[in-house]
C-alpha positions in Angstrom: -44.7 0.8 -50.0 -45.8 -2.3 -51.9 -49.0 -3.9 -50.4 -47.0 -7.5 -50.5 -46.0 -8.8 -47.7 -47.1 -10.1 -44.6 -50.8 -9.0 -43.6 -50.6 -7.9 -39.8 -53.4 -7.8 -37.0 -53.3 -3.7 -36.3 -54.7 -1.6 -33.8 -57.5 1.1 -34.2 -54.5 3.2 -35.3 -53.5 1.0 -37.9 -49.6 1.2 -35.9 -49.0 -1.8 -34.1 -49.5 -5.4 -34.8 -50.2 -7.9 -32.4 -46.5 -8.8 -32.4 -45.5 -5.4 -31.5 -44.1 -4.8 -34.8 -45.1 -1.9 -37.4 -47.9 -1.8 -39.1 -48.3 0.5 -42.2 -52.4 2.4 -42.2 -53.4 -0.7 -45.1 -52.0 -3.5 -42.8 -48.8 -4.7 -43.8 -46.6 -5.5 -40.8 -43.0 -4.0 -40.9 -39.9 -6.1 -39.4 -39.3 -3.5 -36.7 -41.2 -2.3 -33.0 -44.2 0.2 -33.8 -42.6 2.4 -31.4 -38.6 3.5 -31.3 -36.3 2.7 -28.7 -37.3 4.2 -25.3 -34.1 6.1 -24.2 -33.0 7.6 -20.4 -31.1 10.9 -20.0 -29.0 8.6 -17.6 -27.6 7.5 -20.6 -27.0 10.3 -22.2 -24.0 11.0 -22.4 -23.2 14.2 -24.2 -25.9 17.0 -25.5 -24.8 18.7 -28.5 -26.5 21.6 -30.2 -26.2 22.2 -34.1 -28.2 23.9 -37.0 -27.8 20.5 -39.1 -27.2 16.7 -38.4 -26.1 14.1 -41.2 -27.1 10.3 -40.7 -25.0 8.3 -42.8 -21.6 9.4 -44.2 -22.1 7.5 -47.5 -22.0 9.7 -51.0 -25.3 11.1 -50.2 -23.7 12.1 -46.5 -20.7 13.5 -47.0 -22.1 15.5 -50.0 -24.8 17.1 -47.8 -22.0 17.5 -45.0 -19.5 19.5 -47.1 -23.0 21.2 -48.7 -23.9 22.8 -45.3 -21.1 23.1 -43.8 -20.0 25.6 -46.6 -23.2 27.6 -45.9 -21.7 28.6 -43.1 -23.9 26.3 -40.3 -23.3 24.1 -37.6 -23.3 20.7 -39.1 -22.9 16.8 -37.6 -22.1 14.0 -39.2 -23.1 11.0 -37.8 -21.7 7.6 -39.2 -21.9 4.0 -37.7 -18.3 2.8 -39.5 -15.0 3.6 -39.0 -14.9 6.0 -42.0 -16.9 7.5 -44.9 -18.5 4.5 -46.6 -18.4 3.6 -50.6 -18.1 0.7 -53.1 -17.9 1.5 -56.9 -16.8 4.0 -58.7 -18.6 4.6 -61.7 -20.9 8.5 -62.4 -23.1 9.5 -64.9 -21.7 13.1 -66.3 -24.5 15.0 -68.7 -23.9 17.5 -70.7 -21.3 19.2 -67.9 -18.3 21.8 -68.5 -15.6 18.5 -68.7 -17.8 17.0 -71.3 -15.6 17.5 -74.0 -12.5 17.5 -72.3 -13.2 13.7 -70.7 -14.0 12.5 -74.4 -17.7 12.1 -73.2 -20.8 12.5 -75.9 -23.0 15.4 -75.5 -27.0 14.0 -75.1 -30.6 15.1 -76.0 -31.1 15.9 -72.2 -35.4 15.7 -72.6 -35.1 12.4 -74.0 -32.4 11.1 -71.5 -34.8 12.2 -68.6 -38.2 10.8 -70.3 -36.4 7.2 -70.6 -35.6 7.4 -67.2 -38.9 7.9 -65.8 -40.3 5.7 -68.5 -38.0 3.1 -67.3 -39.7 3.1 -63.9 -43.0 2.8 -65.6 -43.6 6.5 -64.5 -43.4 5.6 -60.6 -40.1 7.5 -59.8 -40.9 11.5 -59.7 -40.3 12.9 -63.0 -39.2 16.0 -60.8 -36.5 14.6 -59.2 -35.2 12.8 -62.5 -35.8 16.2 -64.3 -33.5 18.3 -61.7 -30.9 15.9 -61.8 -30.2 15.0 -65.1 -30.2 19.0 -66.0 -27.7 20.2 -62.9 -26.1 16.9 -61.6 -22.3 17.8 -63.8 -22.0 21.2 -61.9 -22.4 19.0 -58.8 -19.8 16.7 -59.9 -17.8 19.4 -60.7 -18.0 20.8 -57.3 -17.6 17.1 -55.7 -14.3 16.7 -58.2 -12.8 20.1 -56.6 -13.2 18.8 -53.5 -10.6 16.5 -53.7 -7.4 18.4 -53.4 -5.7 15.8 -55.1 -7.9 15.4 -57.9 -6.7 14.8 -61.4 -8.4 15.7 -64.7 -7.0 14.2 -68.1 -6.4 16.3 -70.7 -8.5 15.5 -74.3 -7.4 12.5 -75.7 -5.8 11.3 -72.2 -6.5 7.8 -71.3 -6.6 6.9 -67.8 -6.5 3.3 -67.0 -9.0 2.1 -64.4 -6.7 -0.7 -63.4 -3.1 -0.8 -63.9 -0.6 -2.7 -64.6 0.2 -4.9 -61.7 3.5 -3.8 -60.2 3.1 -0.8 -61.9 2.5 2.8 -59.9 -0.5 4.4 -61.4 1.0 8.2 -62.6 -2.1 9.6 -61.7 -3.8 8.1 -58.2 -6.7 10.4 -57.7 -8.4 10.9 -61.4 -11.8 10.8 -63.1 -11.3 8.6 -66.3 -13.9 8.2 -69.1 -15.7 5.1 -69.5 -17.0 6.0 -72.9 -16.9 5.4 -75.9 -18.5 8.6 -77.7 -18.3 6.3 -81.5 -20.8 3.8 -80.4 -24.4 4.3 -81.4 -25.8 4.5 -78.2 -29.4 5.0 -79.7 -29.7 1.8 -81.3 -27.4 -0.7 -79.5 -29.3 -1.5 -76.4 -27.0 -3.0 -74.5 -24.9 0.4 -74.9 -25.3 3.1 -72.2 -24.9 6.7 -72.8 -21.8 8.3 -73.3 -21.8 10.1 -69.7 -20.3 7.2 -68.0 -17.0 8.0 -65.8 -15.6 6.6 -62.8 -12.9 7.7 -60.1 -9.9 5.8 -59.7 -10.1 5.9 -56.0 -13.3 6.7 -54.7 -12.9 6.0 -51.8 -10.0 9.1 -51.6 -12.9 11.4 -53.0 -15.1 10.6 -50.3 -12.4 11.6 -47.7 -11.5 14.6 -48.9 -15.2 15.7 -49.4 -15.6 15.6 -45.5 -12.4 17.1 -44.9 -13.5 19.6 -46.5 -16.9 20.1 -44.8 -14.7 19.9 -41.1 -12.2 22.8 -42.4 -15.2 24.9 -42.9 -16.8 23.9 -39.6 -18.5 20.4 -39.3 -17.9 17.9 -37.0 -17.6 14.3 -37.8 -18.5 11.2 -35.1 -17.8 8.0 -37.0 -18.5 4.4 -34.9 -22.3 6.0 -33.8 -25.3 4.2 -34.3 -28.4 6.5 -35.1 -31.2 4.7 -33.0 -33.9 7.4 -32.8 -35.1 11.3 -33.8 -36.6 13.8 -32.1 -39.3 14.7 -33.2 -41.4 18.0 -31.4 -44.7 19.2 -32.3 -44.6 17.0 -35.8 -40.9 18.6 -36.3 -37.4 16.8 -36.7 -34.7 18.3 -34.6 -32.6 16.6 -33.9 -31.0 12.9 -33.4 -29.9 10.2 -30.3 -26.5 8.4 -31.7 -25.5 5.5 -29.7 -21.3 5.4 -29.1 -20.4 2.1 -30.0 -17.0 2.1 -27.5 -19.1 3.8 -24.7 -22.5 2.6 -25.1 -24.1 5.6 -24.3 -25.6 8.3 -26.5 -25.2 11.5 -27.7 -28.5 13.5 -27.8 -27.5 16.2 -31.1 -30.6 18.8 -31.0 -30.4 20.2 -34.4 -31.8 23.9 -35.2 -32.8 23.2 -39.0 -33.4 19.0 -38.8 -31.5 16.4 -40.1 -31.2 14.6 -43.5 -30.9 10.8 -43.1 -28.2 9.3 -45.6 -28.5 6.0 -44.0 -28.3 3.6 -47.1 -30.6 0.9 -48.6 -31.7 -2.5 -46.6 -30.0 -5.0 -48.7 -28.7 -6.6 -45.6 -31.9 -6.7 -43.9 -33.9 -10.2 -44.9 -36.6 -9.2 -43.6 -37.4 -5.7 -44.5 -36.4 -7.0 -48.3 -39.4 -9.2 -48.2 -41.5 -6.4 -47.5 -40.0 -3.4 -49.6 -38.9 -5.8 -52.6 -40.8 -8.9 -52.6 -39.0 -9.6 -56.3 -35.9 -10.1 -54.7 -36.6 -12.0 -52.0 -38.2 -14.4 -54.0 -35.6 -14.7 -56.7 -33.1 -15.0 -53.9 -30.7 -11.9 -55.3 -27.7 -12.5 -52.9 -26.1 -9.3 -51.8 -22.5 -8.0 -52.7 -20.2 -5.3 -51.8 -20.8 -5.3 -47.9 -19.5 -2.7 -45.7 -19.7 -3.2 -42.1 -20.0 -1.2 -38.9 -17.8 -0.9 -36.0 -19.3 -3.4 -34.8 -18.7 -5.9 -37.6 -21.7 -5.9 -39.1 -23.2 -5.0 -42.4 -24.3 -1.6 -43.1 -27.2 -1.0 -45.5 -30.0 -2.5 -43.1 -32.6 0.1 -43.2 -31.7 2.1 -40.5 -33.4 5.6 -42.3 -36.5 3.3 -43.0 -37.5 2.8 -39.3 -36.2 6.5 -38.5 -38.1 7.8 -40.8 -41.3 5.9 -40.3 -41.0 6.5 -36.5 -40.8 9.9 -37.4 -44.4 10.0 -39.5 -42.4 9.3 -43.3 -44.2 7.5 -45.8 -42.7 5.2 -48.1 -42.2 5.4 -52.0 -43.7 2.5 -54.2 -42.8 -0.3 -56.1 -39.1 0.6 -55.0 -36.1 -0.8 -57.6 -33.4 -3.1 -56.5 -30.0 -2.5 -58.4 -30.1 -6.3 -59.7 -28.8 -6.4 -63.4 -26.9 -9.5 -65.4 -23.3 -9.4 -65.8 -22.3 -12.8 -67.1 -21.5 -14.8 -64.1 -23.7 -17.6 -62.8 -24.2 -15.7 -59.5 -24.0 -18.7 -57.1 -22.4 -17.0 -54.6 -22.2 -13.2 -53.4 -19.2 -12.7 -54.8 -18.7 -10.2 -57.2 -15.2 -11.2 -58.3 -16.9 -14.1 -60.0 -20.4 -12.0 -61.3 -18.8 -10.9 -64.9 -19.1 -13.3 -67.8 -19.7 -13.4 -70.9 -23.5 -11.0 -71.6 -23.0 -11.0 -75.8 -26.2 -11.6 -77.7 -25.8 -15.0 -78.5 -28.2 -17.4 -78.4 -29.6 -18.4 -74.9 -31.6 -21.5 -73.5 -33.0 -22.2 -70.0 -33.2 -25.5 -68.3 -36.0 -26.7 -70.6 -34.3 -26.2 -73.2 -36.0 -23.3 -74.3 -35.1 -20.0 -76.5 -37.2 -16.9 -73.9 -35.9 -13.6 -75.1 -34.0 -11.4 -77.4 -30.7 -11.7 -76.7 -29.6 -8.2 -77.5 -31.1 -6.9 -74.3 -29.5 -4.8 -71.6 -28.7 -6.4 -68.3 -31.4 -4.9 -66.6 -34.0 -6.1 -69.0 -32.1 -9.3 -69.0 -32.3 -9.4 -65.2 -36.2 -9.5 -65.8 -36.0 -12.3 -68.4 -34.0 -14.3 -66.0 -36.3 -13.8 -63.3 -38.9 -16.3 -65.1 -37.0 -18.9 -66.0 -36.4 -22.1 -64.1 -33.7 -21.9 -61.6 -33.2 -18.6 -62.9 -30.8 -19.2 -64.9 -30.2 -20.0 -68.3 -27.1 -21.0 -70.5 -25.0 -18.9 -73.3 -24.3 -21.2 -76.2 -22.1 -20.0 -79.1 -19.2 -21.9 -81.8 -16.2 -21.1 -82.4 -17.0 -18.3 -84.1 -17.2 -16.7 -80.6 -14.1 -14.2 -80.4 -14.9 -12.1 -83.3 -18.6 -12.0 -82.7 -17.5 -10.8 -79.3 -15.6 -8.2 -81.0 -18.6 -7.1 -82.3 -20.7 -6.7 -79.8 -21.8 -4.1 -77.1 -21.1 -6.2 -73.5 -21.1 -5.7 -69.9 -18.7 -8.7 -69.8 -16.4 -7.6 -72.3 -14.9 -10.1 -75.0 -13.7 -13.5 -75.1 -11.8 -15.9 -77.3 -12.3 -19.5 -77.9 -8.4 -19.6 -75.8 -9.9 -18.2 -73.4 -13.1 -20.1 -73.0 -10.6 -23.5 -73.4 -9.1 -22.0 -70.0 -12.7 -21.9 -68.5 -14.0 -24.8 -69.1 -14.9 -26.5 -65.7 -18.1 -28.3 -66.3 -20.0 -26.3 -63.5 -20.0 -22.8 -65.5 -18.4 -23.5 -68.5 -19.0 -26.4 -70.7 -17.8 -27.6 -74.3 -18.3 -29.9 -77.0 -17.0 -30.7 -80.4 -20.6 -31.5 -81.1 -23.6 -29.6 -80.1 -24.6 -33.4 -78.7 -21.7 -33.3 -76.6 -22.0 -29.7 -75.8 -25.2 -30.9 -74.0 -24.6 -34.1 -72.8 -22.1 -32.3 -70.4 -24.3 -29.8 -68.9 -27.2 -33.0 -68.4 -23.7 -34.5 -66.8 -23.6 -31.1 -64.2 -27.6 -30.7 -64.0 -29.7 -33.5 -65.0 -32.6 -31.2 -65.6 -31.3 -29.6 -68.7 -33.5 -30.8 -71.6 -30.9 -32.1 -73.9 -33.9 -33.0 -76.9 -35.5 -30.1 -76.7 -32.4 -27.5 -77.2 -31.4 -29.1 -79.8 -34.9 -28.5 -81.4 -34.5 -24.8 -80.3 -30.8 -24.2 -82.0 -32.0 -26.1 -85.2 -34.9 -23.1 -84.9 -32.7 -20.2 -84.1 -30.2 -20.9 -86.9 -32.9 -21.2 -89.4 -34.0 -18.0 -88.4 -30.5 -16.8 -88.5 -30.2 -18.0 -92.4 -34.0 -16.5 -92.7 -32.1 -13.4 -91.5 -35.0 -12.4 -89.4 -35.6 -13.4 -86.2 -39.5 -13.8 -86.1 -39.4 -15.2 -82.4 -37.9 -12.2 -80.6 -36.8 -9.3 -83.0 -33.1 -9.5 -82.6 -31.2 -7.0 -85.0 -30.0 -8.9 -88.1 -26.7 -8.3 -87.6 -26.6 -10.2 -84.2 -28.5 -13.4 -85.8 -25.4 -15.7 -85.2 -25.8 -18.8 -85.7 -24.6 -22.3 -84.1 -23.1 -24.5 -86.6 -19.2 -24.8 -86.3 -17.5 -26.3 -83.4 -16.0 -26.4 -81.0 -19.1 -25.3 -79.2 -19.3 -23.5 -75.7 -22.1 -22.6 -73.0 -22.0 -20.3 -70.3 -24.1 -20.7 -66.8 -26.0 -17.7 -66.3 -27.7 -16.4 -63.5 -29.7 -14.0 -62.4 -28.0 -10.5 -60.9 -26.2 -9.9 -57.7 -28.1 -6.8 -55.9 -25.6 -4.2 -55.8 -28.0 -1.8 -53.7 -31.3 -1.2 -53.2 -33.0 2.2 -54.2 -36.3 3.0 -52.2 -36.9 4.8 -49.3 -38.9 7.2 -47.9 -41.3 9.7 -50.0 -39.4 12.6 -51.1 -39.3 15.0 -53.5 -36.9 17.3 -55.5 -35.9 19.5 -52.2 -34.9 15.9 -50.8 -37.8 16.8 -48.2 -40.0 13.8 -46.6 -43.4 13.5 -46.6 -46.1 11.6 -44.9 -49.1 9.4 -45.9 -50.9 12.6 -46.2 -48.2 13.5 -49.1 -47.5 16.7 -46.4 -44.1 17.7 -45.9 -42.7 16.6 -42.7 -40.6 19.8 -41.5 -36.9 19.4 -40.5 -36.4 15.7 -42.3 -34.8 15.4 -45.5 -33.4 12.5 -47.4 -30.6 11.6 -50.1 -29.3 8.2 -51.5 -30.1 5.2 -51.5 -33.0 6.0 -48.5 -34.7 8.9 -50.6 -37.7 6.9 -52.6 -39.2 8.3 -55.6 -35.3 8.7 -57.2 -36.5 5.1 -59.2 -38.6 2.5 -59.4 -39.4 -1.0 -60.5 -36.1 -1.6 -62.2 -32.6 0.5 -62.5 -32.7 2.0 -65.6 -29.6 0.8 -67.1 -28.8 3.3 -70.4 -27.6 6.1 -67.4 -25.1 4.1 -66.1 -23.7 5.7 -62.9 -27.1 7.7 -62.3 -27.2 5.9 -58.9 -23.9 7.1 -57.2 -24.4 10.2 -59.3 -28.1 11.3 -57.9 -26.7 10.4 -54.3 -24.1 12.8 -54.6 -26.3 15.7 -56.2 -29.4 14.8 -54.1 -27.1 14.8 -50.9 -25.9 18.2 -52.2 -29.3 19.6 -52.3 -30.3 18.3 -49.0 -27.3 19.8 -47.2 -27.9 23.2 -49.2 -31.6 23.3 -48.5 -31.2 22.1 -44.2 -28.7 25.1 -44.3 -31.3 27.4 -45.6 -34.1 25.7 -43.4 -35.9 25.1 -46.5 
């Protein structure tokens, strides 16, 4: 893992710090006991044995569940909600046999997978990116018939992601496009590839995935906490899972190992400050919680300290899912995180113009990150709504009515002057520096009639300048983190390894636990790739503990 964090006093073992805590072999202390919980058969109370145990029922988990189960083995599923656990919606789909049909743009697949691993300056395992981005659509292809009720458009068939309200969608359980295959993808960068879909109910996709996996054999224990493994002679086999209603466990001794599913640690303070020091300085608030049976959040590490327990290592400079969608981000709340992300120009607090504007929201993400307050301010004219048009957004398009509607004086400001304009942001935030922006838009719209931007290399045809009012700013901040996408060291096989980079036999790991899938940042232009490599990696893991690979 990184070597930030919180230097700990270890033991000649390097284990233990004097707090009792974990301590990796260079001496950074983890935020959980060096040794797992001590557990007595009395409270045992159920021994089951099985060729293959699941830890997690997310994507990842129900993928590898169905994946073994069909292999014809003995397989648990272990999951501390109520049910199988998702959020969004949205897949990357490359070069696949529904391609065409779903109006989706057939890609160069070498260069999609070396701007992947370029993306994580080279960290992630080009391996893993490689495998996936050449075989994940058969996966989704299999994932998509496991859903009995699963709908495929015909070409040319629009679905719509969200209907009409009052209106009954005609088609419930579908995978519509979110492409649009016209778009030149190469050189618009805030435009992904066009392999983007999503499921209209995902949630439906997720059920019927495990379904699946029980009719051919598994067995599913939802409201169990996975507290410890077993680990004999340097090999996994097997599992305690606490029973939330009974308080006892179920010891699950597992023939071929098990593959931890478990999730990221976004809802874990603590272990964020060690695995991703970025975000817990920036203060990236979480959205999208699930929670337990218990009522609290999922996603807090739990295959991190099994896994390290267990002798895993960790993968480094791990990648947060933290990208710009608009919103000022003052709250976790992602109802209120879209805005408007078009490439007009942008100030921070002092005033200041700090990046190309024509940036993806990932890269904006990092721009954000060193500005004061983290957050900056969107200011355009009236000339908004077609320039909107225009443009490639994560926020979509907006119109001056629209804007009129907006305007609160916390998020949104205007001002028939640009004076005015920033008089009422120094009204919300006294530490905007009113003299100094307007030195910076008298700077950006001569470059704008210059028609080169020598500051930051913005494409011509985005150099829009700030002259006619009304005018309007947006409050921008900083990304919510949607997940976190680290773990423990794995490779293509989805096995685990240890600090000696040795396999550890009978542990495997998919989603957003397996490291080594990304790194540093997520890389935006494969939009989806992070449900998407859950599912295939969780297919691979469930194939490979059938085979006892």
């Amino acid at each position: 893992a990184l070597a930030e964090g919180a230097a700990a006093e270890a033991d000649a073992e390097g284990t233990a710090a004097t707090s009792g805590n974990a301590v990796s072999a260079w001496g950074v202390e983890y935020p959980w006991p060096a040794e797992p919980p001590a557990i007595d058969d009395a409270d045992v109370e159920e021994e089951i044995q099985a060729d293959a145990v699941v830890v997690g029922l997310g994507v990842a988990g129900c993928a590898a569940f169905r994946a073994a189960a069909e292999e014809g083995v003995k397989v648990v599923g272990i999951e501390k909600g109520e049910m199988p656990q998702c959020r969004s919606s949205q897949y990357c789909y490359v070069n696949g046999s529904l391609t065409e049909q779903l109006g989706l743009g057939t890609v160069d697949a070498d260069k999609v997978i070396k701007e992947e691993w370029e993306c994580s300056a080279q960290y992630a395992d080009y391996a893993i990116i490689r495998k996936f981005v050449l075989n994940e659509a058969d996966v989704f292809d299999w994932w998509c018939m496991g859903d009995s009720q699963m709908y495929i458009p015909e070409p040319g068939e629009v679905i719509e992601m969200m209907p009409v309200e009052g209106s009954e969608p005609e088609h419930p359980y579908a995978v519509a496009s979110m492409t649009d295959p016209t778009v030149d993808y190469e050189n618009e960068p805030q435009a992904s590839y066009p392999t983007r879909v999503s499921f209209t109910n995902h949630q439906h996709v997720l059920d019927e995935n495990v379904q699946r996996g029980i009719e051919a054999g598994g067995s599913v224990y939802y409201g169990h906490f996975a507290e410890k493994l077993i680990v004999e002679g340097g090999r996994v086999t097997g599992v305690y899972a606490r029973n939330a209603e009974t308080g006892k466990y179920k010891k699950i001794t597992s023939a071929n190992g098990v593959v931890l599913a478990g999730g990221g640690c976004e809802f874990d303070k603590e272990m964020v400050k060690v695995f991703y020091p970025a975000m817990a300085e920036y203060n990236n608030l979480s959205a999208w919680p699930n929670f337990d049976v218990e009522g609290n959040p999922t996603n807090t590490g739990d295959a991190y300290k099994l896994g390290w327990w267990a002798g895993a290592a960790f993968s480094t400079f791990m990648a947060p899912m933290c990208h710009v969608m608009g919103g000022p981000n003052d709250m976790a709340n992602m109802m209120t995180s879209m805005g408007l992300t078009t490439p007009n120009l942008r100030l921070n607090y002092n005033g200041v113009r700090f990046m190309n504007e024509d940036s993806n929201c990932s890269d904006t993400e990092v721009a954000l990150e060193r500005q004061p307050k983290t957050k900056c301010f969107l200011i355009c004219d009236s000339h908004i709504g077609e320039q909107s048009e225009q443009a490639i957004t994560e926020g979509g398009s907006y119109t001056t009515e629209q804007l009129d509607g907006m305007v609160d004086g916390e998020t949104v400001f205007k001002g028939e002057t640009l004076e005015e304009l920033f008089d009422a942001i120094v009204a919300y935030d006294a530490d905007f520096d009113k003299e100094a922006a307007l030195a910076s838009v008298e700077r950006y719209n001569q470059l704008c009639s210059d028609g080169y931007d020598a500051d930051f290399c913005k494409q011509e045809k985005y150099l829009w300048p700030v002259v006619d009012g009304p005018f309007y700013a947006t409050r921008i901040g900083i990304g919510l983190c949607l997940t976190t996408m680290g773990g423990l060291y794995s490779d293509c096989e989805a096995r685990v390894y240890n600090n000696d980079k040795k396999v550890i036999p009978g542990l495997y790991a998919a989603g957003n636990c397996q490291g080594n899938r990304f790194a540093v940042k997520y890389p935006f232009k494969l939009s989806g790739a992070s449900h998407a490599m859950a599912m295939y990696y969780g297919y691979v893991a469930g194939k490979n503990i059938a085979a006892g690979l």
